[in-house]
N, C-alpha and C positions, 0 to 999 in steps of 0.2 A: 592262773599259773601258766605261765609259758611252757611248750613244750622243750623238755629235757635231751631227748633221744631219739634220735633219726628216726626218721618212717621210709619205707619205697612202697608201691603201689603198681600192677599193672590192671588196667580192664580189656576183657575181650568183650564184642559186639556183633552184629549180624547185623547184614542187612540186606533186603530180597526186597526187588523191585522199587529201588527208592533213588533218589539224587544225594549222598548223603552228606556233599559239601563242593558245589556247581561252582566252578573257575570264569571271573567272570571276564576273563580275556580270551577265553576259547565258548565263547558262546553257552557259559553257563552251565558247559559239560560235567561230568563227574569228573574230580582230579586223579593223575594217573599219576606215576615217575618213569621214565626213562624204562623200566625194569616188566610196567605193564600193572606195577600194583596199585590197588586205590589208595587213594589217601584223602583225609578229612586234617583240615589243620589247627596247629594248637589253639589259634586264635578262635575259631571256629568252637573248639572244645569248651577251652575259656568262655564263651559267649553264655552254651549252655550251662553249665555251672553257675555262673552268675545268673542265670534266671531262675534256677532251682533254688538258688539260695537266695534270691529273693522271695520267693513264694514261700520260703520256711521263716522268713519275717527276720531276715539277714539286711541290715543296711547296707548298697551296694554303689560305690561311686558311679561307676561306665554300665548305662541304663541303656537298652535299645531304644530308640523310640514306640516300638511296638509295643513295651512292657515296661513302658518309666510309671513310675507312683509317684512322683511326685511334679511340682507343677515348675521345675526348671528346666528351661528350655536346650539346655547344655552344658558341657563339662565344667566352664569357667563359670557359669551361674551357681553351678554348685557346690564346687569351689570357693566362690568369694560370701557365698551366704555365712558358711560355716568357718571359713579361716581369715577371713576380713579383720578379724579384732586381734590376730596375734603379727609382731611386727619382728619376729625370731625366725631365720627360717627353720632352725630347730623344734620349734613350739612347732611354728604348720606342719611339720611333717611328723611331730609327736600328736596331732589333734587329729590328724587327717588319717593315722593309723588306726586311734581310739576311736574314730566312727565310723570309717567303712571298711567292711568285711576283706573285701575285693583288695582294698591299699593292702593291708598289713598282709594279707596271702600272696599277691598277685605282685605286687609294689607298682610304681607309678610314677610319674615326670610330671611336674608341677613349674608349668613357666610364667612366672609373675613379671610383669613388665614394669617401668620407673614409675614411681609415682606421679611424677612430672612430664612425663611425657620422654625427657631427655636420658642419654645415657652418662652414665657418670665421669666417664674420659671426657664429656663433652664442655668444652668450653660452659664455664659458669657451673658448671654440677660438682655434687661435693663425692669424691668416692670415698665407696662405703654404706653411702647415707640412702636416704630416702629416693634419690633422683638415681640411682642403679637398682637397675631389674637384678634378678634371680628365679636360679631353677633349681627345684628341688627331684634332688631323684630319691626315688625310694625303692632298694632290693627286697623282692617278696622272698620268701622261705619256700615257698611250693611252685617246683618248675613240673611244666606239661610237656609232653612229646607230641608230636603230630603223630597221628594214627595210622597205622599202615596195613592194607591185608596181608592176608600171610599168602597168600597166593594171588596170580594176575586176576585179575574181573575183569565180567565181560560188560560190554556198554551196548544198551539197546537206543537208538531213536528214531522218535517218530513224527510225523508232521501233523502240527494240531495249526485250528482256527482259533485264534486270539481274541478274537470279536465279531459280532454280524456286522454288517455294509451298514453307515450308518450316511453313504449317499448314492444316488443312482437309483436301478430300480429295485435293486436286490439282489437279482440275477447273477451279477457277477463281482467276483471277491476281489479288490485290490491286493497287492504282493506285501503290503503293511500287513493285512488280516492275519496272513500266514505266518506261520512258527514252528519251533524243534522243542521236544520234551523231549530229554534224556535220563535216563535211571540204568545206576550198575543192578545187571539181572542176581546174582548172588553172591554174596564176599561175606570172611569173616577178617573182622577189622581189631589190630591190636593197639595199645597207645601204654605208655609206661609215665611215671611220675614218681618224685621225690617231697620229702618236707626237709630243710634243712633247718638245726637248732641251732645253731652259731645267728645263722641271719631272724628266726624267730623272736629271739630275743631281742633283736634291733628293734623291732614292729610288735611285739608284743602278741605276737601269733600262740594262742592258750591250748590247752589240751581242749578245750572244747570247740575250737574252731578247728584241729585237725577232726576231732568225732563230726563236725557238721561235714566236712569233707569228704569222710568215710561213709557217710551215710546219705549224701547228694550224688556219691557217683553210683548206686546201682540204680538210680530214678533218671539217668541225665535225660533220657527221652521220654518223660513223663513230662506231658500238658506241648509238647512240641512238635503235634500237627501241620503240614502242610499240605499245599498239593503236590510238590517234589519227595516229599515224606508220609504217606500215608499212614496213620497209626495202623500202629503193627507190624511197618514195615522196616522197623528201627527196633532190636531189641539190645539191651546187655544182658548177655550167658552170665559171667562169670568178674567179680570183680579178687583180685587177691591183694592182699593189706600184708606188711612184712612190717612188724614194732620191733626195731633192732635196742640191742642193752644197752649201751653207751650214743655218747653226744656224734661219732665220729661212724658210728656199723660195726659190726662184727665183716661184713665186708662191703668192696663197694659197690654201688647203686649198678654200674655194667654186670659186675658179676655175678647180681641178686636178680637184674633182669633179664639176665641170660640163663638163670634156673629154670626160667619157666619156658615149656613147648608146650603150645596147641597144633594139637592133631586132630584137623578134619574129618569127618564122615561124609560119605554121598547123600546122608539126608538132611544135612546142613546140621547137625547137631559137632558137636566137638569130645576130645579125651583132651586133658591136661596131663603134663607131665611136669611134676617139678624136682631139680636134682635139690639134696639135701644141702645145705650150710648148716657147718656146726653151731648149734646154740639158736641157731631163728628156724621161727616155726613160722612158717604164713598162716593168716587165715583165711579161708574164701569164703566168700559171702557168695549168692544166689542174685542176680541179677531181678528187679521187682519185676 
């Protein structure tokens, strides 16, 4: 059963001594804005999500290569395994909802080239037919925010060796060896989220794929190890879940995520404040 009535979501996070999403146009540093605050991005969010919900035995189209299950080497391999036999682009995009997690949530762009090689204005092609490509887009239900501290963070780095000398006598390091590791020293990081039922319904997004949602985001750093991310050094405090009555809110998604204030303590722990809306109760759940 498709979801009936809007959902919002926000999660807060910590994170002490970690890189929690390195810019790789600035040398891989932690990302800032303009403002001095950190930020992790939705793509980035998205990423983790999809791998938590892979591990909860969710089929998931966009696989990292660190963490792909299956033995396709890339998106259009995966792709063509699974929607090669339907010739609608309606069908592939009603096929490609019904099996992965990630489409019918997330949605997705689907570009199918001519069959022929040829495009279908092309002298000798028939439009319409088989000799014109198509793209299918798919609007998901569940939009992400990029994650923001609530306050500036500071950014430490330092100069590591990459490698030992693997010519010469040893003695002496070439300027290749050397490197920066950067981690923001303390931030608590917020990120906000919607499910929208108008577009669920398009994709077939069920009430139990919003519960798997509800229940992947207080684990998103769960099994996500690095050496920019020390386990431990990535927690979620606090996730809050708002199940609004009707298809449209009791109000809107700004003004449900403008309820919520996190207030800092000096021991990096947090208070929550949330103003009341008539009629929606949020729930918080505990961060695993």
């Amino acid at each position: 059963m498709t979801i009936s009535n809007k959902i919002d979501f926000a999660v807060i996070l910590s994170v002490k001594d970690a890189n929690p999403n390195g810019d790789p146009l600035n040398g891989n540093r932690p990302r800032v804005n303009y403002d001095g605050l950190g930020e992790i991005s939705d793509v980035c969010i998205k990423r983790k999500m999809r791998d938590r919900l892979m591990e909860m035995g969710q089929k998931i189209f966009v696989q990292s290569d660190d963490n792909r299950v299956d033995s396709h080497p890339n998106l259009r391999s995966r792709a063509d395994a699974v929607l090669s036999g339907k010739s609608k682009a309606e069908d592939k995009a009603r096929l490609a909802c019904e099996t992965w997690f990630d489409v019918r949530a997330f949605g997705q762009l689907f570009a199918f080239k001519a069959a022929t090689g040829k495009k279908g204005s092309e002298k000798g092609g028939t439009e319409g037919k088989d000799d014109k490509g198509v793209s299918i887009g798919i609007r998901g239900p569940v939009s992400i925010h990029s994650a923001f501290s609530i306050s500036p963070v500071s950014i430490s780095s330092i100069q590591i060796t990459k490698s030992v000398s693997s010519e010469g006598d040893g003695k002496n390091r070439g300027s290749d060896t050397m490197g920066m590791k950067h981690r923001v020293d303390q931030g608590i990081y917020l990120f906000q989220g919607s499910i929208n039922p108008q577009l669920a319904q398009k994709t077939g997004f069920s009430v139990a794929d919003a519960a798997a949602i509800k229940a992947v985001l207080p684990r998103l750093f769960e099994n996500d190890a690095s050496s920019a991310r020390p386990d431990g050094s990535m927690e979620i405090l606090k996730v809050i879940w708002w199940q609004h009555n009707c298809p449209n809110g009791q109000a809107s998604s700004a003004k449900v995520h403008r309820s919520l204030h996190v207030l800092p303590r000096s021991d990096g722990t947090i208070d929550i404040q949330l103003d009341e809306i008539a009629g929606l109760k949020p729930e918080i759940i505990e961060g695993y």
